[in-house]
C-alpha positions as CSV (number, residue, x, y, z in Angstrom):
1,X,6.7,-35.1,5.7
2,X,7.3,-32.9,2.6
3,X,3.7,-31.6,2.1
4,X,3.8,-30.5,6.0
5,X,7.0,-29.5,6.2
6,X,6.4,-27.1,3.4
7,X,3.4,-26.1,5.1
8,X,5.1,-24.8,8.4
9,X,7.4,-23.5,6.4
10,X,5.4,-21.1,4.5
11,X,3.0,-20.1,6.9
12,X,6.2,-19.2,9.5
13,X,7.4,-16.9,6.2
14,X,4.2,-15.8,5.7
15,X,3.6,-13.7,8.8
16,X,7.2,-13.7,9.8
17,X,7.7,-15.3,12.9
18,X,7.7,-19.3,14.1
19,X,5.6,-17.8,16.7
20,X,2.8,-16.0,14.9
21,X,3.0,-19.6,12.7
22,X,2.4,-21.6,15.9
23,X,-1.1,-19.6,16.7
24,X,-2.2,-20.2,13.3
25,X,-1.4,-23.6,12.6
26,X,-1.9,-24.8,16.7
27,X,1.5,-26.6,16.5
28,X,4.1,-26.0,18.8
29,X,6.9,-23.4,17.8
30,X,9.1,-26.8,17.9
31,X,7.4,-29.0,15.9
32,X,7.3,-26.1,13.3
33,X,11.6,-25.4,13.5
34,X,11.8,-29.4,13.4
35,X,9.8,-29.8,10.2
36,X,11.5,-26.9,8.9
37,X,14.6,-28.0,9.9
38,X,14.2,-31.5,8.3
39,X,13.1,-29.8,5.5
40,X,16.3,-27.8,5.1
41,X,18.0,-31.0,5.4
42,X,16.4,-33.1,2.8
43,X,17.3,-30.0,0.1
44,X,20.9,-29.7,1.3
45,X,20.5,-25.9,2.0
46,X,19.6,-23.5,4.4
47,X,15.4,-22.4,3.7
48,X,15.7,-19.0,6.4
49,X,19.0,-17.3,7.6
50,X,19.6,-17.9,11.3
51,X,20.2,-15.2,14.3
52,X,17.5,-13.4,13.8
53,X,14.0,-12.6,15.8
54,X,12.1,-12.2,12.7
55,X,12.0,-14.9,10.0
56,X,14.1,-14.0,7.0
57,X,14.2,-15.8,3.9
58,X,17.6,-17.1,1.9
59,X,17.3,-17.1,-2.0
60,X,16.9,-21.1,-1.8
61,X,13.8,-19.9,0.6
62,X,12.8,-18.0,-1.9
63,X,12.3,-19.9,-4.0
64,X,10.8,-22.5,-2.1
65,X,8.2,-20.1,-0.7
66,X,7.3,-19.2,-4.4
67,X,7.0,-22.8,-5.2
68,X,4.3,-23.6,-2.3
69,X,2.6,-20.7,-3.2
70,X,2.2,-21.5,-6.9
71,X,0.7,-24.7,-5.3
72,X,-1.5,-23.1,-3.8
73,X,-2.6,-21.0,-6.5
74,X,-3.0,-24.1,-9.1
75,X,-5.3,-26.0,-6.3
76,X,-7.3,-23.4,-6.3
77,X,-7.5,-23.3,-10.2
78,X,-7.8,-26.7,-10.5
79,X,-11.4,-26.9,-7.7
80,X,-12.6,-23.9,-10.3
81,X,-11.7,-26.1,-13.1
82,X,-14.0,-29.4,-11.3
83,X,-16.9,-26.7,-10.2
84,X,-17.0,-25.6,-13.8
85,X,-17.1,-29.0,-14.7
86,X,-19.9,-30.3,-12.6
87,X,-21.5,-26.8,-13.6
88,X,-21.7,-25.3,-10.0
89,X,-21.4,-21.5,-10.4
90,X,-19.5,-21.2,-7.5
91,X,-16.9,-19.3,-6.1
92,X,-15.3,-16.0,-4.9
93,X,-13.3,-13.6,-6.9
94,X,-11.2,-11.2,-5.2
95,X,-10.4,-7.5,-6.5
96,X,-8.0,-4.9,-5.9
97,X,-8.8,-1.4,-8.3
98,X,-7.9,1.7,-8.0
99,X,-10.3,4.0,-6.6
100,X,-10.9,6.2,-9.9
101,X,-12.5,3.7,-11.6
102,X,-15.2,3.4,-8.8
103,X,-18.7,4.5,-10.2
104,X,-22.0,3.9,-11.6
105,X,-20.5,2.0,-14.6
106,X,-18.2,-0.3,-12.5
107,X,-21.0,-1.1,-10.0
108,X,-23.5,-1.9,-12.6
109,X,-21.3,-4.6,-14.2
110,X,-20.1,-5.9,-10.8
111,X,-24.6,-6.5,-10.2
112,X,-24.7,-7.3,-14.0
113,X,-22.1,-10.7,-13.6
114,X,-23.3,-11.3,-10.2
115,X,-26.8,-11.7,-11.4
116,X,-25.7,-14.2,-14.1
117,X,-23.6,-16.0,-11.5
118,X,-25.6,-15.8,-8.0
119,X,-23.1,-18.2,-6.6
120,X,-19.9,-15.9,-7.1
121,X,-18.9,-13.8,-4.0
122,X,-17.0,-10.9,-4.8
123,X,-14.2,-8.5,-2.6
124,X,-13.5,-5.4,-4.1
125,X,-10.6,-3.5,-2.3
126,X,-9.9,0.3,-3.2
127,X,-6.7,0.6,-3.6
128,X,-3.7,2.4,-4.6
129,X,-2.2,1.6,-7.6
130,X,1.4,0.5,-5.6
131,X,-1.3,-1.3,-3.1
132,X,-3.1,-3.3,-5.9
133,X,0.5,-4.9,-6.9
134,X,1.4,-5.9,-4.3
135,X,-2.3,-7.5,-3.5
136,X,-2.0,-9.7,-6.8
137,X,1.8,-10.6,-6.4
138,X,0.9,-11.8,-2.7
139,X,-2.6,-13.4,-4.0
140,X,-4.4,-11.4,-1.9
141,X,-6.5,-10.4,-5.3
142,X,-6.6,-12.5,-8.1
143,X,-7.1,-9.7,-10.8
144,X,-5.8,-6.0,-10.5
145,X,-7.1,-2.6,-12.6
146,X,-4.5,0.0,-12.2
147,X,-4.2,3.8,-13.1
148,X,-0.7,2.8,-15.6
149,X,1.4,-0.3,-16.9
150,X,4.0,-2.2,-14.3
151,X,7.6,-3.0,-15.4
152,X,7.4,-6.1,-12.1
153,X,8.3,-9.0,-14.0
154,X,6.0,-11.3,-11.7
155,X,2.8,-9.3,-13.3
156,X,1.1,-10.6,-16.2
157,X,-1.0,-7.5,-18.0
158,X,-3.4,-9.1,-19.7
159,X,-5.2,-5.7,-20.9
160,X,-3.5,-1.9,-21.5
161,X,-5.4,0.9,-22.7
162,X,-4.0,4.0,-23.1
163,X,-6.2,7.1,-21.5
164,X,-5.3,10.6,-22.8
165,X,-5.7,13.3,-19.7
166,X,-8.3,15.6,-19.9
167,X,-9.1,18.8,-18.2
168,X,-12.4,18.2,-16.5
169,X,-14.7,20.8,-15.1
170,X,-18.3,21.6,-14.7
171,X,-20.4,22.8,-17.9
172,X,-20.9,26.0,-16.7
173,X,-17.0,26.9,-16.0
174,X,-15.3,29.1,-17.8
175,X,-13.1,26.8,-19.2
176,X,-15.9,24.3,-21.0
177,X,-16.2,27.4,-23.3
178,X,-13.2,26.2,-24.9
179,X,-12.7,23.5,-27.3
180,X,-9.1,22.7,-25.9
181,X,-7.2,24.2,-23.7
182,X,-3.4,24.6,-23.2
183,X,-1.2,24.4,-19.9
184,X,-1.1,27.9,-20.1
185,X,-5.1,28.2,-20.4
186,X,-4.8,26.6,-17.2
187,X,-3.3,28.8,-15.7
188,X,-5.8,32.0,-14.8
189,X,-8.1,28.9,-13.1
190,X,-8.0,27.5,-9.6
191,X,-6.6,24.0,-9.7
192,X,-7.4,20.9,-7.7
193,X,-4.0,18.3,-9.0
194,X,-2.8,15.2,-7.1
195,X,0.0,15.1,-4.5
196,X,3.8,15.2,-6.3
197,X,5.1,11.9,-7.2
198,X,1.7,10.9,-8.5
199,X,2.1,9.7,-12.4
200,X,-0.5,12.6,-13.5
201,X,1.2,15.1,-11.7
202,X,4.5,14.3,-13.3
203,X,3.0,14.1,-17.0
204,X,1.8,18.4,-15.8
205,X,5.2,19.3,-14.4
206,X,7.0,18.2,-17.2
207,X,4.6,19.9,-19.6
208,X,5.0,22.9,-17.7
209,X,8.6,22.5,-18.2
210,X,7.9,23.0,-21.9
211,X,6.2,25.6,-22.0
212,X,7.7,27.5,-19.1
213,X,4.3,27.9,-17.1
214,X,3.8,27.4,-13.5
215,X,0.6,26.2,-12.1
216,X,-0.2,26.6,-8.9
217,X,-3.3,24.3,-7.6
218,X,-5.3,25.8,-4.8
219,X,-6.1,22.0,-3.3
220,X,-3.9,19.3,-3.3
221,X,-5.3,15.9,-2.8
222,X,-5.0,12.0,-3.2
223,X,-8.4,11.4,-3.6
224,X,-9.8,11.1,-7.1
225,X,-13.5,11.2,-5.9
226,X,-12.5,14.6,-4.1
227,X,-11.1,15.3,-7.5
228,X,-14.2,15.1,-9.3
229,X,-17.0,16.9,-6.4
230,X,-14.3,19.7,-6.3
231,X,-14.8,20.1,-10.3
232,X,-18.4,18.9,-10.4
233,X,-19.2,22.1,-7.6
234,X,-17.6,24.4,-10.1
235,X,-14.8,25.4,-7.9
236,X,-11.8,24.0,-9.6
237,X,-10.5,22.8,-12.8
238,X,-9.1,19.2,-12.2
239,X,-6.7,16.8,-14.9
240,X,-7.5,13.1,-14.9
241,X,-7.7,10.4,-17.3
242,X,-11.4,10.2,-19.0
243,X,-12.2,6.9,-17.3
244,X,-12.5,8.2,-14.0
245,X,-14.9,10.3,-14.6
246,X,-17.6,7.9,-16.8
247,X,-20.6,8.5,-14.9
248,X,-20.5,12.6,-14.1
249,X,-19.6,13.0,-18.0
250,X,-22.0,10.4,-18.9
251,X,-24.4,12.6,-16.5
252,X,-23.1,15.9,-17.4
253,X,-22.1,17.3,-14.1
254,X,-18.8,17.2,-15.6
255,X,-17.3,18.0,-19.3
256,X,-14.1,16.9,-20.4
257,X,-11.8,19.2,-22.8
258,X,-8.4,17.4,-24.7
259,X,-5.1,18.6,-23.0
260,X,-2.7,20.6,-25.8
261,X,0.5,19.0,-25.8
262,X,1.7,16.7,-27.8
263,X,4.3,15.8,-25.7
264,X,2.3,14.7,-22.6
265,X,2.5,11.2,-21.3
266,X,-0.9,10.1,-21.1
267,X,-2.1,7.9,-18.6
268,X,-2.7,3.7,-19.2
269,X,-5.4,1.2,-17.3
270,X,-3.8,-1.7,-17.3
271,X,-5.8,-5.2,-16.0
272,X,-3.1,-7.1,-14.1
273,X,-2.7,-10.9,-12.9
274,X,-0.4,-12.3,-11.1
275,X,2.4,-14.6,-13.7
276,X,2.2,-18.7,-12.9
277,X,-1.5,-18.0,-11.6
278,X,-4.2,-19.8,-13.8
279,X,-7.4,-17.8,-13.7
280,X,-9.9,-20.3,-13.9
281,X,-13.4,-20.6,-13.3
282,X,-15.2,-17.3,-11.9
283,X,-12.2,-15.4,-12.1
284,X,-11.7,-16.0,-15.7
285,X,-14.8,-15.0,-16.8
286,X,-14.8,-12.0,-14.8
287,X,-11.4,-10.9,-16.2
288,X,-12.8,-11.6,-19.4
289,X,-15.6,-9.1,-19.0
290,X,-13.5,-6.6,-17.1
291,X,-11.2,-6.6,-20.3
292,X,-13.7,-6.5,-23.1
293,X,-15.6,-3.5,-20.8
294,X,-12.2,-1.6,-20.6
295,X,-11.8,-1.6,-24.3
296,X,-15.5,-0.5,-24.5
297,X,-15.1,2.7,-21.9
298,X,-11.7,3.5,-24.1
């Protein structure tokens, strides 16, 4: 009774509703508040508080949703475990990074382990930073690479690397004349910057705080790719961390000048895991290669 009880019970808090649970599982929406019932019962406390049209959890629920979950995360470690051990290269891995690090050099190690493990099947999702977190706390992606490090006490950072922000722009622009350049020797250029509340646009405005010069970008935009063609095309002067830019300065349709200020917070990658999940198989030795290609591109 335990093991299905438990079941119901997580898959009616996994999507919020005995209802939605009951089309997943094929059940009847009874069957699924008796087991949970019973299983409230055998514990002594209440799993989900009553009264309400959508399921909500108690602390006790909680923590008993975290506990199936964990389950479900060490069966899945332990099959990559067996498959290592019979020596089947099989598996999937599932990704959530951020979508400055997409490129030529991320692509090529993606084919590069794929070709040395044909049997892996790999999900990349582009994400936000906020959006990879939450993929790898819900194990919706077993590994993470995100533009800064993460206070969340349930995420393990298994790799930080700090990435000083550079002015990028293309070779011909005025401003890859110039060894460095200063917030104010931004300022006589058009701008492309990231929306307010983004952690590279904070790290400007408080530089521009010190040195009492306002910038004001001619295109505002979340999109780091954006970013780049804007600066690549030689319209605009654009501020990003070195590693999302590999391949145009590896190309040259983009240079890179150090940003003068001491002061500035620079920006960290950080490869994140979910903490209680064992990596183990395909996911392990892709983390391991993510990490020791980080350090590398650093």
């Amino acid at each position: 009774m335990w093991d299905s009880a438990l079941y119901y019970f997580y898959e009616a808090a996994s999507l919020g509703s005995m209802r939605l649970a009951s089309d997943k599982i094929g059940v009847a929406v009874s069957s699924i508040s008796r087991q949970i019932a019973q299983l409230e019962a055998e514990l002594g406390i209440a799993l989900i508080e009553r009264g309400r049209r959508s399921i909500r959890l108690t602390e006790a629920g909680q923590l008993a949703f975290e506990y199936h979950r964990n389950q479900l995360a060490d069966r899945e470690a332990l099959l990559n475990q067996i498959q290592e051990l019979r020596e089947v290269k099989t598996g999937r891995i599932d990704l959530a990074i951020g979508e400055g690090f997409f490129g030529p050099p991320f692509t090529e190690l993606i084919v590069q382990f794929q070709a040395r493990n044909p049997g892996i099947a790999i999900t990349v999702t582009s994400c936000s930073s906020s959006e990879g977190i939450r993929m790898v706390l819900e194990d919706e992606a077993h590994i993470g690479m995100i533009l800064h490090t993460t206070s969340e006490p349930k995420i393990r950072t298994r790799c930080a690397v700090a990435q000083p922000l550079m002015v990028l722009c293309a070779p011909d622009h005025p401003a890859a004349a110039m060894e460095t350049l200063t917030i104010a020797d931004l300022k006589p250029h058009e701008l492309c910057m990231p929306p307010q509340g983004f952690r590279i646009r904070t790290a400007l405005n408080d530089a521009q705080k010190r040195s009492q010069v306002w910038l004001e970008p001619r295109l505002v935009t979340n999109s780091l790719q954006m970013m780049r063609e804007i600066a690549k095309a030689g319209r605009a002067v654009t501020v990003l961390p070195r590693i999302s830019a590999l391949a145009e300065l590896e190309e040259g349709s983009l240079v890179a000048r150090p940003l003068r200020d001491e002061a500035i917070e620079h920006s960290t990658v950080s490869l994140i895991h979910r903490l209680g999940r064992q990596l183990e198989g395909a996911p392990a030795r892709l983390l391991a290669v993510l990490e020791a290609k980080l350090k590398s591109w650093s």
